[in-house]
C-alpha positions in Angstrom: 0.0 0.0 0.0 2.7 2.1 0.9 4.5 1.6 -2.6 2.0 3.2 -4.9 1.9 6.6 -5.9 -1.3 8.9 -6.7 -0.6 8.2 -10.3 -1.9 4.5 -9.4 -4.8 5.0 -7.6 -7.3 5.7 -10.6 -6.5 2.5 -12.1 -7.0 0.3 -9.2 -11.2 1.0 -8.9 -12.8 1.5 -5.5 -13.1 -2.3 -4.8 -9.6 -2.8 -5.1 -8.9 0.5 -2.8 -10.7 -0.9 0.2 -9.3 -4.3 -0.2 -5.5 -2.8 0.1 -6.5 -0.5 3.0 -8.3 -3.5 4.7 -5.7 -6.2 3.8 -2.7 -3.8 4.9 -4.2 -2.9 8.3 -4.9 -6.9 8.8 -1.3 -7.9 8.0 1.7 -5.8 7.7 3.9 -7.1 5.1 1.7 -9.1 3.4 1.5 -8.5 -0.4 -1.0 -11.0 -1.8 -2.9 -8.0 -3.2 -1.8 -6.9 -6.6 -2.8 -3.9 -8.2 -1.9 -4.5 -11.4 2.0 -5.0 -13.8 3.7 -1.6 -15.8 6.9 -1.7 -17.6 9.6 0.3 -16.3 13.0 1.4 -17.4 15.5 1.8 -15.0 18.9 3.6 -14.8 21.4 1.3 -14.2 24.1 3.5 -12.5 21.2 4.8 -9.8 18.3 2.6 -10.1 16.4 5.7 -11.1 13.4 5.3 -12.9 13.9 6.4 -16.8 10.1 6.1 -18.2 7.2 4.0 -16.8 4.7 2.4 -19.6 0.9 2.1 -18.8 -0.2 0.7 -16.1 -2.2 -2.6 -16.9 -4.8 -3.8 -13.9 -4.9 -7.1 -12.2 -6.8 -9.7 -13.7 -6.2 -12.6 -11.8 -3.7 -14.7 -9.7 -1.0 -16.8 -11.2 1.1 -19.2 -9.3 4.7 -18.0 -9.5 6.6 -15.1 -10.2 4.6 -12.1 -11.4 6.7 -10.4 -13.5 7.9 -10.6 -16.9 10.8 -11.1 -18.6 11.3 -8.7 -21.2 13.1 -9.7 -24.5 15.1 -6.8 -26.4 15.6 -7.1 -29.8 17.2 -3.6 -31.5 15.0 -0.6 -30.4 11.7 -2.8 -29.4 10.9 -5.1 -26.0 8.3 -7.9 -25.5 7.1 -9.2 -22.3 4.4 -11.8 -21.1 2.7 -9.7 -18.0 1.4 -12.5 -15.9 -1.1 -11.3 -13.7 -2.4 -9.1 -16.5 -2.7 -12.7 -19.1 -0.7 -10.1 -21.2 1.7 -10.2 -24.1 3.2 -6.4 -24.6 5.5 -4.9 -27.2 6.7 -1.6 -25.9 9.4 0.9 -27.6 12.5 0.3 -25.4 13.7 4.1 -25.3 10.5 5.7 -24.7 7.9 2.8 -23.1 5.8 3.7 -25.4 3.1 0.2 -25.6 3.5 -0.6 -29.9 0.8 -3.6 -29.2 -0.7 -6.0 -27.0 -2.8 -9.1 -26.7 -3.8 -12.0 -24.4 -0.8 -14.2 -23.4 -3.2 -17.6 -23.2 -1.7 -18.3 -19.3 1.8 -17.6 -20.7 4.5 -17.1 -18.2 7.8 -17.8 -19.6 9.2 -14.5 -21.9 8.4 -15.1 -25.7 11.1 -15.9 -28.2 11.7 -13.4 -30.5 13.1 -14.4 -33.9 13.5 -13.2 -37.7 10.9 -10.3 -37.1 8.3 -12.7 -35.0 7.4 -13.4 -31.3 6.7 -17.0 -30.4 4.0 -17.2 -27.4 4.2 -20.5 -25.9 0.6 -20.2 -23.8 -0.2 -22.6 -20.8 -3.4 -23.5 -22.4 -1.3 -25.2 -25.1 -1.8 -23.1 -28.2 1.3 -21.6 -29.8 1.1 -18.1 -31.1 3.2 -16.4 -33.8 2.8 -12.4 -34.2 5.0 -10.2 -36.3 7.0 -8.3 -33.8 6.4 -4.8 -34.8 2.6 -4.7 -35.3 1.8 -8.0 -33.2 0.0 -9.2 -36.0 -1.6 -12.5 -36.4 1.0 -15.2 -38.4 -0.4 -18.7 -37.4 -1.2 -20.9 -34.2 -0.4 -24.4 -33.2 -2.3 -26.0 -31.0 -1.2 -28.8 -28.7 -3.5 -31.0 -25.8 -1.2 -29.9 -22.9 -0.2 -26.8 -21.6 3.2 -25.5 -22.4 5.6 -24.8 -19.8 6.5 -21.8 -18.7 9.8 -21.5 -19.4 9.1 -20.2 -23.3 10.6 -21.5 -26.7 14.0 -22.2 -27.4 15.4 -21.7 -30.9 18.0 -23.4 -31.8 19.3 -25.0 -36.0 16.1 -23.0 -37.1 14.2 -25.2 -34.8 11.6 -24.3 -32.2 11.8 -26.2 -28.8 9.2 -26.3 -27.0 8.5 -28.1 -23.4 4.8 -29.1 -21.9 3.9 -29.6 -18.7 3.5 -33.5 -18.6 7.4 -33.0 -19.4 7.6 -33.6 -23.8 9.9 -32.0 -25.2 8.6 -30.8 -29.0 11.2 -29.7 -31.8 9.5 -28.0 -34.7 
């Protein structure tokens, strides 16, 4: 509660509001509550905050990290927000958001490759987008979640892990 900063407040809703106020005077220290994920750039020297992207609210709980793990490639980042179900592209000198779309239960970051982003979603479906307009390519879709540890690439071939423990190569 103590972390956010007026600029977060409208885009938490009054539900939300009361549950941090309650929630914060019940435990101190607990931080189950989760307003929502943004995209920062950070200084490295200080640790200052360069730019901040939207914010995008909460929409449910994942088990695990909740943070994404952006993937740079030149001038443009792509990150699978988990507690937003989000895949984002965002411009990596400005945070400016280029696209974004459902990430299908997607935790692991996305591979980026030869102009597209591989989305490897826990709900098994495979998801190719161009990266710089996140457009559409093709989907595969497999019986079993993927795991969340993303694609690999590696010959020109896509690796791809589920969570009964297969490895695909395609």
């Amino acid at each position: 509660l103590l972390s956010l900063t007026p600029r977060d407040w409208p885009w938490l809703g009054p539900g939300l509001h009361s549950r941090l106020v309650r929630r914060s005077l019940e435990s101190a220290g607990d931080y189950e509550v989760i307003g929502g994920v943004e995209v920062r750039e950070l200084e490295l020297a200080t640790g200052a905050t360069a730019w901040v992207g939207p914010h995008f609210p909460y929409q449910g709980h994942v088990n695990g990290h909740i943070s994404g793990t952006p993937v740079m490639v030149d001038s443009v980042g792509v990150a699978v927000l988990p507690n937003d179900d989000r895949l984002v592209a965002f411009r990596a000198a400005t945070g400016d958001t280029l696209w974004s779309h459902p990430s299908r239960a997607s935790r692991g970051p996305p591979l980026v490759a030869h102009g597209h982003v591989l989305l490897s979603g826990g709900d098994g479906v495979v998801e190719v987008r161009r990266l710089l307009d996140g457009g559409l390519v093709c989907t595969l879709t497999r019986t079993t979640g993927l795991d969340r540890a993303g694609p690999a690439l590696a010959a020109g071939l896509a690796i791809f892990a589920n969570r009964n423990g297969v490895v695909e190569v395609i």
